[in-house]
N, C-alpha and C positions, 0 to 999 in steps of 0.2 A: 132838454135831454134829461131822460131819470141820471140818479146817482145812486148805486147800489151798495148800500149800508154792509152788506158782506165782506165788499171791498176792503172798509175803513180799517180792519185789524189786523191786514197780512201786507202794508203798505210801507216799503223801507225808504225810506225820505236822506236829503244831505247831513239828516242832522243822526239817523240811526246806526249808532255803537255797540258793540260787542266789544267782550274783552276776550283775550287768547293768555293763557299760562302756559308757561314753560316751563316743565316739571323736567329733576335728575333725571335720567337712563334706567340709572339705578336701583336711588332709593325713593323718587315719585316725589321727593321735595320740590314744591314750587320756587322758584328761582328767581322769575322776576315774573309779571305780568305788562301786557301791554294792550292799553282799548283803542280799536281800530273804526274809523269809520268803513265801509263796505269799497275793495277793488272793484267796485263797477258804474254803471252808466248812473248812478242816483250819485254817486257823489261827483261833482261837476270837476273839483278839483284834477283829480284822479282822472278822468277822460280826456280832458284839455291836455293833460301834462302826456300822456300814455299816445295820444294821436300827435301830437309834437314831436317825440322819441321815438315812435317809428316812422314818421316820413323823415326825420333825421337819420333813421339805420337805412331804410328804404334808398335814399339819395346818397348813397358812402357805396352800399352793396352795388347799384346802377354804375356809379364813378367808377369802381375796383373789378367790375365785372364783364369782361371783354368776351370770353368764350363761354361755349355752353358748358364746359366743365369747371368754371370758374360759379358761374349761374349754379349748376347742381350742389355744388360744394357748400351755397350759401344755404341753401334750402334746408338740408339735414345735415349735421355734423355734432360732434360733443361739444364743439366752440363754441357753436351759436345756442345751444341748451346752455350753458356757464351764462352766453350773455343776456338771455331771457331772465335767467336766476337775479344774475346784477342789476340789471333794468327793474326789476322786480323789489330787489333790495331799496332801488333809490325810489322807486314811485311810492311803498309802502311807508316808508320813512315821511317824505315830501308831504304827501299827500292822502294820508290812511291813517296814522296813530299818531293821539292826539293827547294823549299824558301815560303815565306809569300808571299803575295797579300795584305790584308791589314792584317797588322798587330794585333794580339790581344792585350789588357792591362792585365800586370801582377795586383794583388792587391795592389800597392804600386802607380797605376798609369805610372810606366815606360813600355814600350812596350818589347816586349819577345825577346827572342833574337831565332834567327833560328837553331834549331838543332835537332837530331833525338829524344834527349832524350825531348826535351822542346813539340814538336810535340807528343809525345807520352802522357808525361805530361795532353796535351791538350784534345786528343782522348779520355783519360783514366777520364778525366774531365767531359765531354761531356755527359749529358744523351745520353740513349740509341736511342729515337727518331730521335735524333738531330746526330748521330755517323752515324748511319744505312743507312737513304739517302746518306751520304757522300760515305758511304765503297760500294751502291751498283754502283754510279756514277764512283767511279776509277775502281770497277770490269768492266762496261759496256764500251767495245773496242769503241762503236759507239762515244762514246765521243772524243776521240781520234783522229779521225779522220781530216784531215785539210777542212777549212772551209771559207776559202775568196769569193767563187761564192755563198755561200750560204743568203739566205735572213735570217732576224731573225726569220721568222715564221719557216723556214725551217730548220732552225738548232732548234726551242725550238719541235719542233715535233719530232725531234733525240735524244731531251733530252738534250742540250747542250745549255740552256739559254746565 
């Protein structure tokens, strides 16, 4: 079977990182950063754990779900967006970033220390504005992607400043 050498530079692997900053509102100061491996099917972790959690919501919604207005209610609601967000918080945490960038300050002034739970901590901190960009950036594979030939203009048009 050939192997198409074109392939070899646009190939996001378990092991391909990006990093996401999270800049003030404000005044655009980077605050903390954090390198994520990719929300999707390349990183194995991240799938295993994401198909777990939803035949877990899956098997609760069937349990709790007697009528069809009980059924419609699960489908669309603000609730269940909140619980996609949270579900999101813990997969991204669990299973997507994988050390600091720049580090964030705890209140005490010492800097955070790296861990799933401290990342979570942080996510779960985060308004939702400020969460949202980050979770759609590690969802989006293009980010991903390797990027040494690419100029800056060319990767901020991929989304990958």
């Amino acid at each position: 079977m050939p192997k198409f050498a074109v392939l070899d530079g646009i190939r996001v692997t378990s092991t391909s990182e990006a990093e996401y900053r999270f800049e003030h509102p404000l005044t655009g100061e980077v605050f903390a950063s954090i390198w994520f491996r990719p929300m999707a099917e390349e990183n194995s972790d991240y799938l295993s754990e994401r198909v777990r959690l939803a035949v877990e919501r899956a098997e609760k919604e069937v349990a709790a779900s007697r009528s069809k207005a009980d059924r419609k209610r699960n489908i669309v609601s603000s609730e269940q967006l909140e619980e996609d967000r949270e579900m999101d918080r813990v997969l991204m945490a669990r299973t997507c970033a994988t050390r600091w960038g720049v580090v964030p300050q705890l209140e005490d002034g010492t800097p955070a220390e790296f861990s799933e739970q401290a990342v979570y901590e942080f996510f779960r901190q985060l308004p939702n504005y400020l969460f949202d960009p980050c979770r759609s950036f590690v969802a989006n594979v293009y980010n991903f992607i390797p990027r040494p030939t690419l100029t800056e203009n060319q990767a901020e048009a991929l989304g990958n400043s």
